[in-house]
TIFI-217574 format. One record per residue: residue in one letter; x, y, z of N, C-alpha, C in turn. Coordinates in steps of 0.1 Angstrom, whole numbers, plus 5000, padded with zeros to 4 digits. Layout:
// residues N
AXYZXYZXYZ
...
This chain:
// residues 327
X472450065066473249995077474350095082
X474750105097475350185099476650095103
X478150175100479150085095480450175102
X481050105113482250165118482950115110
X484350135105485250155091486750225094
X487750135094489350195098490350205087
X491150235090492550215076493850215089
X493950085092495250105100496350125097
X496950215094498650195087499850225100
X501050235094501950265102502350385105
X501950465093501950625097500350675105
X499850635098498450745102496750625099
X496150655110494750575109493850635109
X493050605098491850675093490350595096
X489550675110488450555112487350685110
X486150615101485250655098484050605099
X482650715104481150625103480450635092
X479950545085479350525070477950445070
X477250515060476250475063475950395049
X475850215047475850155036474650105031
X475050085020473749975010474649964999
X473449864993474249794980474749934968
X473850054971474050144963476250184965
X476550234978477750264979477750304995
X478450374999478750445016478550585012
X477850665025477450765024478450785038
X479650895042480250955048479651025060
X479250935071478551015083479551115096
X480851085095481851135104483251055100
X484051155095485751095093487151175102
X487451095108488751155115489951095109
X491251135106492651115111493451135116
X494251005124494951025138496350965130
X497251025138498850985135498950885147
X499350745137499650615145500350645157
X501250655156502250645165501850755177
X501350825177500850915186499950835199
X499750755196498450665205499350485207
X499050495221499250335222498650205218
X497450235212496450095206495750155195
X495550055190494150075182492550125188
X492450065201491650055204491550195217
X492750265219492750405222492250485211
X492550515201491850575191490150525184
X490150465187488950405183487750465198
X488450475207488050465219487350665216
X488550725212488250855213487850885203
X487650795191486450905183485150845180
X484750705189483450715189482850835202
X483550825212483550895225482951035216
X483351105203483251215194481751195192
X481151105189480451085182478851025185
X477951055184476150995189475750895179
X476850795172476450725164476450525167
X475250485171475650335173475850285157
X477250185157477650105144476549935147
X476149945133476149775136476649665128
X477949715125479349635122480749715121
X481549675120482749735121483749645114
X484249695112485749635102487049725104
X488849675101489549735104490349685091
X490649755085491949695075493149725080
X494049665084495749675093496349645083
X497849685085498649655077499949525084
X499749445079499449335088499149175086
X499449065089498748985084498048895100
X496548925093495948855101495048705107
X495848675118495848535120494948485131
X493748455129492348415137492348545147
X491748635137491248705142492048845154
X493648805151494448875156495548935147
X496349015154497649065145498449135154
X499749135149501049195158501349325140
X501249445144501249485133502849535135
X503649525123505249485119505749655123
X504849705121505449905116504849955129
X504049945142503649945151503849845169
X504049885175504049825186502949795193
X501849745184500349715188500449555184
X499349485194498549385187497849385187
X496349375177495349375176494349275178
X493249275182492449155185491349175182
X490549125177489349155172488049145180
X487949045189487349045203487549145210
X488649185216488549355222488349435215
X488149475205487449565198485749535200
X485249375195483949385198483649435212
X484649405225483749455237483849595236
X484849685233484949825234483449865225
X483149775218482249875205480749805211
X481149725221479349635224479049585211
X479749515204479449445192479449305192
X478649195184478949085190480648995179
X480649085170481949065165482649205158
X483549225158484349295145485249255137
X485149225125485949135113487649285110
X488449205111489749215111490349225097
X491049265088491449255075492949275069
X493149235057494849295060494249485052
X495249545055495249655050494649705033
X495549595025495449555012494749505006
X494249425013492349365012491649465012
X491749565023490849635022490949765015
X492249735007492249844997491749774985
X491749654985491349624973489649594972
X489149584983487949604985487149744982
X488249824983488050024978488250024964
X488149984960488849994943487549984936
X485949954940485249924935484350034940
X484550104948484450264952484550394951
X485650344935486650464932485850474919
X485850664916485750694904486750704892
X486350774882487550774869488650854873
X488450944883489151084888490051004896
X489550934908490450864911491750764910
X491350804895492450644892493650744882
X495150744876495550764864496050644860
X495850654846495850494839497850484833
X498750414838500150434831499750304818
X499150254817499050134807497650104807
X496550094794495350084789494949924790
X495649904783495849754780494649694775
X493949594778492849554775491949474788
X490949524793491149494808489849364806
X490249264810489149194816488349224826
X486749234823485849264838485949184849
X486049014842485848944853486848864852
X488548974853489848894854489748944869
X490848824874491948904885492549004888
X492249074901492949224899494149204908
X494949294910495849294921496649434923
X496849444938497049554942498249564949
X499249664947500749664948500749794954
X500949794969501249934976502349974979
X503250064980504350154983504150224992
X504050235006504650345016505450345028
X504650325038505550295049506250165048
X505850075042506149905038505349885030
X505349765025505049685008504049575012
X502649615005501849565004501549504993
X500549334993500049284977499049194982
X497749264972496549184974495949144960
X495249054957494149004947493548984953
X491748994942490948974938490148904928
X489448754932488948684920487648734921
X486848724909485648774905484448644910
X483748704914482448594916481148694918
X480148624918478948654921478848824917
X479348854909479349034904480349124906
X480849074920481949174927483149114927
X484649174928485649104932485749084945
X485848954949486648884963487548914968
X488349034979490049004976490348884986
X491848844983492048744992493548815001
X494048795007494848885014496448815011
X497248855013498848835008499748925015
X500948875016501748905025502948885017
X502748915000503848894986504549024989
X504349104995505149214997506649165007
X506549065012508049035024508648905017
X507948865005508748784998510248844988
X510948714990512548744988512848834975
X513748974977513849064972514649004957
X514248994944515648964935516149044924
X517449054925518249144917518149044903
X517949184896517749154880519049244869
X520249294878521349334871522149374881
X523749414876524649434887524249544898
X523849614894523849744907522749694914
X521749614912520749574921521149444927
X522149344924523049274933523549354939
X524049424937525149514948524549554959
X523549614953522349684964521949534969
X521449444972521049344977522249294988
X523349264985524349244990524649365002
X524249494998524649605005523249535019
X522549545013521049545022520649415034
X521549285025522149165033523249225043
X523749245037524949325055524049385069
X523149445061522449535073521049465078
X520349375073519349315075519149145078
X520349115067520348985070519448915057
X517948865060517148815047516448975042
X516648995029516049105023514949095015
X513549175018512449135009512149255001
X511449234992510549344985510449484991
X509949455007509649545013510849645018
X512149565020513449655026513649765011
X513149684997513749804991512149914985
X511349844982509749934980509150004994
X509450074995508950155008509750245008
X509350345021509850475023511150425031
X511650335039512550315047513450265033
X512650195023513550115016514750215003
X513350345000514050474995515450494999
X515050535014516150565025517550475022
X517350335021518450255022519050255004
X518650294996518850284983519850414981
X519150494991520050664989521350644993
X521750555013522650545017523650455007
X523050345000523650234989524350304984
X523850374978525050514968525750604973
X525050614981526350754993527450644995
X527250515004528250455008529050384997
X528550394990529450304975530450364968
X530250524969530750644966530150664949
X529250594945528050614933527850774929
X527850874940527851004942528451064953
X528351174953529051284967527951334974
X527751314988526351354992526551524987
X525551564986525251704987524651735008
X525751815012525551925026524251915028
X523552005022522052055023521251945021
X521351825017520751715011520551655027
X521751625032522151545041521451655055
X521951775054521051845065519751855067
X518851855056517251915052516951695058
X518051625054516651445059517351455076
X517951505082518351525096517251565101
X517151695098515651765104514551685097
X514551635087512751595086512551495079
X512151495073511651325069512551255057
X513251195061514651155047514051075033
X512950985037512250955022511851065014
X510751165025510251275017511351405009
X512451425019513551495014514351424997
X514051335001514751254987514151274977
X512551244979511851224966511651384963
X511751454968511651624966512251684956
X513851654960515151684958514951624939
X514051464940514351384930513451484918
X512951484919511651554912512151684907
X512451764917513351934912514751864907
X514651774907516251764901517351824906
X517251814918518751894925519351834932
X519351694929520551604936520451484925
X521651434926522351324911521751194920
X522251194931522051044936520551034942
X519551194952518651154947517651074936
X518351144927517151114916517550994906
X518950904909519250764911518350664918
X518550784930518050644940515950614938
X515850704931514250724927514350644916
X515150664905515250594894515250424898
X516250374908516450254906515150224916
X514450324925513250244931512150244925
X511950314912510650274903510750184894
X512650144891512450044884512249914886
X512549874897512149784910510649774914
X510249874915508549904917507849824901
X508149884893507749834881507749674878
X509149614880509349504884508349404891
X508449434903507449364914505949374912
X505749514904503949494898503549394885
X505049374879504749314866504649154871
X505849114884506248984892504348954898
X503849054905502349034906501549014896
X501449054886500949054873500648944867
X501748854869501848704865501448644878
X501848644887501648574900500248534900
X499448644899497848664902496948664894
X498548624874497348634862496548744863
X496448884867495348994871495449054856
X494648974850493749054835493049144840
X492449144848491649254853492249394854
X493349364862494149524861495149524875
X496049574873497249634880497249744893
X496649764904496449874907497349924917
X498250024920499050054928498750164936
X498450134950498550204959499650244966
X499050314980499750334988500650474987
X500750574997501150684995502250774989
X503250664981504250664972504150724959
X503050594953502550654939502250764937
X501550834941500551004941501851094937
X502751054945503851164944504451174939
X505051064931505951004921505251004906
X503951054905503951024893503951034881
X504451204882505251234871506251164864
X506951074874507851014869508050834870
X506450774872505750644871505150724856
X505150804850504550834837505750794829
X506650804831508150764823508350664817
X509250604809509950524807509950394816
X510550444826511050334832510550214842
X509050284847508650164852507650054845
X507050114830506450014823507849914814
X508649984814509849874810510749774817
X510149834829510949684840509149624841
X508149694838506649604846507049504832
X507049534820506549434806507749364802
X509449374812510349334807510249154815
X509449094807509148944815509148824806
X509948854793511048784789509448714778
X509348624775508248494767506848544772
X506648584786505148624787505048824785
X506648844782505948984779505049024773
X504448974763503148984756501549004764
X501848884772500748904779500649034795
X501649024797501749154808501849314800
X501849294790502049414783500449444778
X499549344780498149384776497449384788
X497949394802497649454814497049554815
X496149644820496049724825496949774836
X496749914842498249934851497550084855
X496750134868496250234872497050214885
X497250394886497750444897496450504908
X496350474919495350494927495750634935
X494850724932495150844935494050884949
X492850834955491950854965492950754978
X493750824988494250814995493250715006
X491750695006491050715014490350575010
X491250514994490150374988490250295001
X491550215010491550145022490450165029
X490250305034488950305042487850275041
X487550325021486350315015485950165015
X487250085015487149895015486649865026
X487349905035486849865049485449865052
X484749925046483349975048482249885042
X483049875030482649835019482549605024
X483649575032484049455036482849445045
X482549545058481749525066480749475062
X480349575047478949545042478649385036
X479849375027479349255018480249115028
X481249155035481948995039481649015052
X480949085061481249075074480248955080
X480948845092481048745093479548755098
């Protein structure tokens, strides 16, 4: 079966042609385009079948996003998506729509051993609950219940649920992030924007002294990526604060899903955060805020907990959705 296949994010969209069966997807043409560069979805979609001599006979899109009959206003983009204009663009008689997260959790059954690094073994149930916790542009959370062989995901939008401080500096920080936003979720502080506001927390608190060069190098270019750089070489104090208190927060919210979703099955964190950080997701600090859960720490402590390293599992879901859920 021949299978058009997207990864919509806020940075960059990944749409590919795949050729499926029950065995897996076989890679017939893959492009990526930087989001924001294009006015729609359906402009880029537009220009790389235009690329291409291939009729699909299904399609799927995973957004980042929550989607509501068959539409979406995506939060990190100035698009809305519809899934009807995509069928006319594509001459399809439908295209099934997904949240991003879904359709990474739909990839997860795609991925090899290479793909994965394991921060916690645990004891994994095959046919527990899985759940998936993404970090990048904004905060993603999806499960998966088990049936008929495969996991189901179901889609979630636990990433914009209410952010909560679990000691003074993370009240503070909350309090700081309420001044500037008003209601504060998960996502103001797990993300790359949310990095960003954790760094200013400390600059403006006077926590540290910015460093010149620190403050010059996120002017010119990208101030999440300047942070976590800096955090890693160890050449800034409040840097590598502001990393410290976002993985321990991250840890937190995987362990808060962990329970949420019951996912015996396993922990899995996406999104293009993890990869980079995880030298220092190998630490201390984020399995001790994931297992610090008071009476059930026992049972989150025999989680599993893999870091998703194939940047491309979203896509691989999307493909993978067409094949086994498409309507």
């Amino acid at each position: 079966m021949l299978i058009l296949a997207g990864d919509v994010g806020g940075t960059s969209t990944r749409i590919a042609y795949f050729q499926a069966d029950p065995a897996g997807l076989t890679t017939l043409a893959e492009t990526q385009y930087k989001s924001a560069a294009h006015g729609s979805l359906i402009d880029i979609v537009r220009h790389f079948t235009s690329q291409h001599h291939i009729s699909a006979e299904r399609a799927c899109f995973g957004i980042a996003g929550p989607i509501i009959e068959g539409r979406v206003r995506t939060p990190n983009l100035p698009w809305t998506i519809e899934s009807d204009e995509l069928a006319a663009a594509l001459e399809l008689p439908n295209v099934l729509l997904i949240n991003d997260l879904e359709a990474n959790t739909y990839g997860i059954a795609s991925l090899k051993q290479q793909d994965l690094f394991t921060l916690n073994h645990g004891v994994a149930n095959p046919s527990g609950t899985i759940t998936v916790v993404s970090a990048g542009t904004g905060l993603g959370e999806s499960l998966a219940y088990f049936a008929g062989g495969i996991h189901h995901p179901l889609p979630s939008e636990a990433g914009h649920a209410d952010f909560a401080a679990r000691n003074e500096l993370e009240a503070e920080l909350l309090l700081y992030l309420q001044t500037k936003h008003g209601r504060v979720s998960y996502e103001r502080v797990l993300s790359g924007p949310g990095l960003l506001d954790i760094y200013r927390f400390l600059r403006d608190k006077h926590y540290f002294p910015e460093q010149e060069s620190i403050a010059a190098a996120m002017s010119a270019g990208d101030p999440p990526a300047v942070i976590t750089k800096a955090a890693l070489e160890s050449r800034c104090p409040m840097c590598g604060k502001a990393l410290e208190v976002f993985i321990s927060v991250y840890g937190a919210e995987a362990g808060n899903a962990a329970l949420r979703f019951l996912a015996t099955g396993g922990v899995y964190l996406g999104g293009g955060i993890a990869p980079k950080i995880l030298d220092l997701l190998k630490g201390p600090a984020f399995m001790l805020s994931f297992t610090a859960k008071g009476r059930l720490s026992p049972l989150v402590q025999s989680i599993p907990v893999h870091v998703i390293l194939n940047e491309k599992t979203a896509l691989l879901g999307a493909g993978r959705a067409a094949f086994y859920a498409h309507p």
